[in-house]
N, C-alpha and C positions, 0 to 999 in steps of 0.2 A: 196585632194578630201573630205577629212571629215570635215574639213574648211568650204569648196564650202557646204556640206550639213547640218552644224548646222546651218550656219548662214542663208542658204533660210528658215529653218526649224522655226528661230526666228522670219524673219518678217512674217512669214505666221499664225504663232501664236500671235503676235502683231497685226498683222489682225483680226483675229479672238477674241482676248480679246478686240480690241477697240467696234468691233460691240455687243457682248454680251454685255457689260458692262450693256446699258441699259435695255437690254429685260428679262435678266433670269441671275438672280444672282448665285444662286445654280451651275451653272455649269462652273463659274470663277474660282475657287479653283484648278477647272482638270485643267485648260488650265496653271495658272500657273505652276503648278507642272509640266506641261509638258513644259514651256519652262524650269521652276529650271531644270530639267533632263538631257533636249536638251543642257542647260547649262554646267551642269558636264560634259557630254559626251565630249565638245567640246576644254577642255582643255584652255577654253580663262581665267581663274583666273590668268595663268601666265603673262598679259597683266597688272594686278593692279601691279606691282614690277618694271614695268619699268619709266623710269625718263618722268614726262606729268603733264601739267602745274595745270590739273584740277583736279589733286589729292587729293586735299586739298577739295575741292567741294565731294571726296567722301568721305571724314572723316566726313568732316560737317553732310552730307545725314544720314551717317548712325550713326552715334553718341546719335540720340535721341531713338535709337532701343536699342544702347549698356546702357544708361544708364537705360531704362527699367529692363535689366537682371543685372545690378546691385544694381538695387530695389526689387531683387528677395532676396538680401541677408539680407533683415533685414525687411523683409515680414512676419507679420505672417497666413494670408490667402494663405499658399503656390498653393491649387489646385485653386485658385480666380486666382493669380499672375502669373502659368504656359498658363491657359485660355489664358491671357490677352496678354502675349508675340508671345503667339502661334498668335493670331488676327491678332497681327503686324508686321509679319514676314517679308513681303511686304516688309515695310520699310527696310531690310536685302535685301532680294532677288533682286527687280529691281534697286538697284544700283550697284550690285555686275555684273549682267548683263549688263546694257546697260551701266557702265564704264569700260570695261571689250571687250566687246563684236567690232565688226567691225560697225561703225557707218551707220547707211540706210541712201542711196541716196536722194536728196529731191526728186524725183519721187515717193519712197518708203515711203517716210514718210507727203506725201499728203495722199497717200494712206488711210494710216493708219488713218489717221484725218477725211477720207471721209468716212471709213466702221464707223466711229461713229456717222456721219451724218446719214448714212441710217440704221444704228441701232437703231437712235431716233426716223425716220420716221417709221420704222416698230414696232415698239414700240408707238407711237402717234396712228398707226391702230388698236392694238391689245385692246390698253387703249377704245379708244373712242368705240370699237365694244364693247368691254365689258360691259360698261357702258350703252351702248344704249341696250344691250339683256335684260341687269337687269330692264332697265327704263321699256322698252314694255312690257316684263313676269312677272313685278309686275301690269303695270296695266290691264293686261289682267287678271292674277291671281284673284287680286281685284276685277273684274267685273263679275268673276263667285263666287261667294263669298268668297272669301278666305280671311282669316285676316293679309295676308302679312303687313309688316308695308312700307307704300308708300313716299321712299325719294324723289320721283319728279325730281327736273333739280338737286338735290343733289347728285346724283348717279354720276354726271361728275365734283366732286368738291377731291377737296383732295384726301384719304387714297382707295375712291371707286373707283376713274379713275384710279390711280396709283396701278393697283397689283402687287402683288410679291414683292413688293418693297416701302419704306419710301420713300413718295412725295420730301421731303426736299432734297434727294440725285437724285432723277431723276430728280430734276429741276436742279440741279448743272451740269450733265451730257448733260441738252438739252442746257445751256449754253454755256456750252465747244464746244459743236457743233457747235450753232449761234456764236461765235467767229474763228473758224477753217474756217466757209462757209467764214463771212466775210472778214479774212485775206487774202484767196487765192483767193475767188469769180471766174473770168472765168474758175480759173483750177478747181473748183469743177463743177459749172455749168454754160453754157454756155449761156443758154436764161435767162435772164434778167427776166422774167416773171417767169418761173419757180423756179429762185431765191430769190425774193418778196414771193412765195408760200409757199416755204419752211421754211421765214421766219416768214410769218404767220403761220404755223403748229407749228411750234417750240417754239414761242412765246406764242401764246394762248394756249398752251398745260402748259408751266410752271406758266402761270398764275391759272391756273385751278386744278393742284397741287397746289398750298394756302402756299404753300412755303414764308412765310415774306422776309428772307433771299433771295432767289429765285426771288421775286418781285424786293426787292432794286435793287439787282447787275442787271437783267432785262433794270430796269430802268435805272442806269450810261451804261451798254452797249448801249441804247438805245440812250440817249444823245452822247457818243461817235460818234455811228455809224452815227444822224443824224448830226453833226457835221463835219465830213468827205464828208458829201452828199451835204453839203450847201454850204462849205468852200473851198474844194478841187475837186468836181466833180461838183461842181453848179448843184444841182440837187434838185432843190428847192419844184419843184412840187410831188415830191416821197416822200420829208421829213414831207410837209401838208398830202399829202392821210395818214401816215403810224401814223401822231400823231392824226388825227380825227377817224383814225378806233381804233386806241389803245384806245381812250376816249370812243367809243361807246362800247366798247368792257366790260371796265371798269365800267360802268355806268351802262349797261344792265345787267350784274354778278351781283350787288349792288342791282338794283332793284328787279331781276326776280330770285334770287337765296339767297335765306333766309339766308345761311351755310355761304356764301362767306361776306356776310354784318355784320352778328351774328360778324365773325371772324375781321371783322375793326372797327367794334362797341368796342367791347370787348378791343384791343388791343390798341383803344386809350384810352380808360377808364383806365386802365392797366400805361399807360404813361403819364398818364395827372395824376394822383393820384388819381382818383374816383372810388378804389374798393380796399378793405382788400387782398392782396398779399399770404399773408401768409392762408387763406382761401379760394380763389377763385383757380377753379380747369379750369381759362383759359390758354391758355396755355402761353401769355405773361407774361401776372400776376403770371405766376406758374415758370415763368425762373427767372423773377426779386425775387423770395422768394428764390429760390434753390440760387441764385448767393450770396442772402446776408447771407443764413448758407454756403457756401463752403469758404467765406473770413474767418469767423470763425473759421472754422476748418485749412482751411492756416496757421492763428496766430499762432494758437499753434503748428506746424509741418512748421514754416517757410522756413528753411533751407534745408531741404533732403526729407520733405513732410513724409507719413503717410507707403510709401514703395508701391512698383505695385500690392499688391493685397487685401489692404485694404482701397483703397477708399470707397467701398461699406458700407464698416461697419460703415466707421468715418464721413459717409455723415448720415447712416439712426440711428446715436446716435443723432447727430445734428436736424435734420427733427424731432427726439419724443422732443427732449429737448424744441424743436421752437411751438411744435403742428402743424407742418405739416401733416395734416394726409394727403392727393391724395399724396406728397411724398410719404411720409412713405409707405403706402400702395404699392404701382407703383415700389418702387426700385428707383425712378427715380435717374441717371446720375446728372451730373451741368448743362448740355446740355450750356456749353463753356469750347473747347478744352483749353484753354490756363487753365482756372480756374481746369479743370480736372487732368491734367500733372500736373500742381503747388503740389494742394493736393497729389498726387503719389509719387511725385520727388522733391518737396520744390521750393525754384529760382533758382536752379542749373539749374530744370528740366526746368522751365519758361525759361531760356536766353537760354536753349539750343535749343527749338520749337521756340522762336522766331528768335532766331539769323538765325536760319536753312532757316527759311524763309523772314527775310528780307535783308540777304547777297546776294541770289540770283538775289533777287527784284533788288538790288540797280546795280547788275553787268547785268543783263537785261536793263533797265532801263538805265545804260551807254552805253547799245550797239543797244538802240533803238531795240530788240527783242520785239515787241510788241506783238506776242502771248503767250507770256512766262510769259510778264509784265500781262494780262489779265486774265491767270491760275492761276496765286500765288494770284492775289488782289482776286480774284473770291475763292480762297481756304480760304485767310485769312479773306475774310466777314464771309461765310459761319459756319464756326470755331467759331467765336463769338454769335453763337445762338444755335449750336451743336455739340455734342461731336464727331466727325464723325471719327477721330481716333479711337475711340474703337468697330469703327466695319468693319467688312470685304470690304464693299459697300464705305465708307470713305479710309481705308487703301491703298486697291490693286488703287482705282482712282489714290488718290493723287500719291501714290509712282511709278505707272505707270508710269503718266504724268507727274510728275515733273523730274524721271530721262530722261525719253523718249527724252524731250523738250531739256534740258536740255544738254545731252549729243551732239544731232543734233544741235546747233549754238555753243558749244564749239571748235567743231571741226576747225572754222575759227574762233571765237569771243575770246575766251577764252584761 
């Protein structure tokens, strides 16, 4: 009986953590803790001891957690380094769960893929209401005199649509979705038209978060998906309407939205070498100057890196030594996972984040799991332009969905 009620008690919190994910961060933290609980309670830890082929998959998972807490021991930032573990706890918990735990049915684990569908969609209403209250009551504001400062069609661009939350991660999150709609399609939704809709909301929404990262993978989904539409469903005319609204869509942003064009100005300026890097407070031009002091700091901490909770120091000695100053100032991260672990953890840390995720890739990828194949490629873009590991919104995702996926096709693949 207590079997029968941890395990409803998991997917129904697996329910619930898919749908929050993207609406309200703050209240991710309870729901794990409550399934960590529902976990203890239910005695499934005795399930990792017995002989299972994917065992070795949980050593991998959680091995980049374990060597974080042995980056505790020759730390000297101990209260920086305890922070840092505490963040990635994740990493620990949902693989100790869901390899542990009784696997969800595929009924069960559409499910779960679907309450983060209509977590985006309710979240794509919440975004766009907001931003249209601020558009109207600043120009109404302004029209009775008020010296509100008036952002225009900017209020629906980046950091202003996206509250509560970094654009960069809710584009990865509406992602995930438009990959989940697309892999299962009639079992999420049945009309066809409504399904086009959804992928326009979801689409124009991560375009409108200014997400660079966000945009790319966008776009290889895109080509994927219309790829699929041409090749395999001959559906030739859905893949014209869907690439001429994406161009009008793209074009109209560019013209009629300053923010959105400032931001592709800038960042090919940035990549073509027509701006001082180390001075410009863009944000391309500001990742390629952080990247070239964080090789710096590698060099010299090659091997075992700087310890888990003195990156911070040994990036912002590097940022005054460089004249960094929007660094310096900002605190700012590497904003690249791989570059950030390296400094922490030296190459031990580096092959261990990467092997973690390209082992999976590779055993995905032999077994034709293609939404699994689309989570990690979609994780390991992302990762290369932000540090998404080192925060809660990064963490609890990844270690969700990657054991989530993960453990559900092992069950016959693995």
């Amino acid at each position: 009986m207590r079997a029968q009620i941890t395990t409803r008690v998991n997917y129904n919190l697996a329910l619930l953590l898919a749908f929050l994910l993207p609406i309200w961060p703050r209240l991710i933290p309870f729901v794990v803790a409550a399934q960590t609980l529902n976990w203890a309670i239910s005695g499934n830890i005795v399930n990792l001891f017995k002989t299972n082929s994917s065992h070795k998959y949980f050593l991998l998972f959680i091995s980049l957690y374990v060597l974080y807490l042995v980056g505790l021991l020759f730390t000297e930032n101990m209260d920086s380094g305890l922070q840092l573990v505490t963040t990635k706890l994740s990493l620990l918990v949902f693989p100790l769960i869901y390899f542990s735990s009784p696997v969800f049915n595929t009924d069960q684990f559409k499910k779960i893929l679907k309450a983060l569908v209509f977590g985006c969609l309710v979240t794509a209403f919440i975004c766009v209401s907001q931003s249209t209250y601020n558009y109207f009551s600043t120009k109404y504001a302004i029209a009775h005199g008020s010296n509100d400062w008036d952002f225009g069609i900017n209020w629906f661009l980046k950091d202003r649509i996206s509250i509560w939350m970094h654009p960069s991660y809710r584009a990865m999150y509406f992602l995930m979705a438009l990959m989940g709609l697309n892999y299962y399609q009639d079992d999420f939704v049945k009309s066809i038209g409504w399904r086009f809709f959804i992928y326009f909301i979801l689409s124009f929404l991560i375009v409108l978060f200014g997400s660079k990262a966000g945009i790319i993978s966008l776009l290889l989904f895109g080509l994927f998906a219309g790829w699929q539409l041409v090749f395999k469903e001959k559906k030739v005319k859905q893949v014209v309407i869907g690439t001429a609204a994406s161009l009008l869509i793209f074009f109209s942003l560019y013209i009629f939205a300053p923010q959105f064009a400032l931001r592709i100005n800038d960042a090919w300026k940035a990549v073509s070498g027509n701006v001082d890097v180390k001075k410009s407070d863009e944000s391309t031009a500001a990742r390629m100057s952080i990247w070239s002091a964080s090789k710096i700091v590698i060099g010299k901490n090659i091997l075992f890196g700087v310890g888990t909770g003195d990156v911070e120091i040994a990036l912002l000695k590097e940022y005054e030594k460089e004249g960094m100053k929007t660094a310096y100032d900002e605190k700012l991260n590497t904003h690249n996972q791989y570059l950030q672990t390296t400094i922490a953890l030296g190459m031990v840390g580096f092959i261990i984040l990467v092997l973690s995720l390209l082992a999976p890739l590779v055993q995905a990828i032999k077994n034709r799991n293609q939404l699994y194949v689309f989570f990690l490629l979609l994780f390991i873009i992302n990762i290369l332009v932000e540090s998404m590991l080192e925060t809660q919104a990064g963490v609890i995702f990844f270690a969700f969905f990657n054991s989530l996926i993960f453990t559900q096709y092992s069950k016959e693949k693995i």
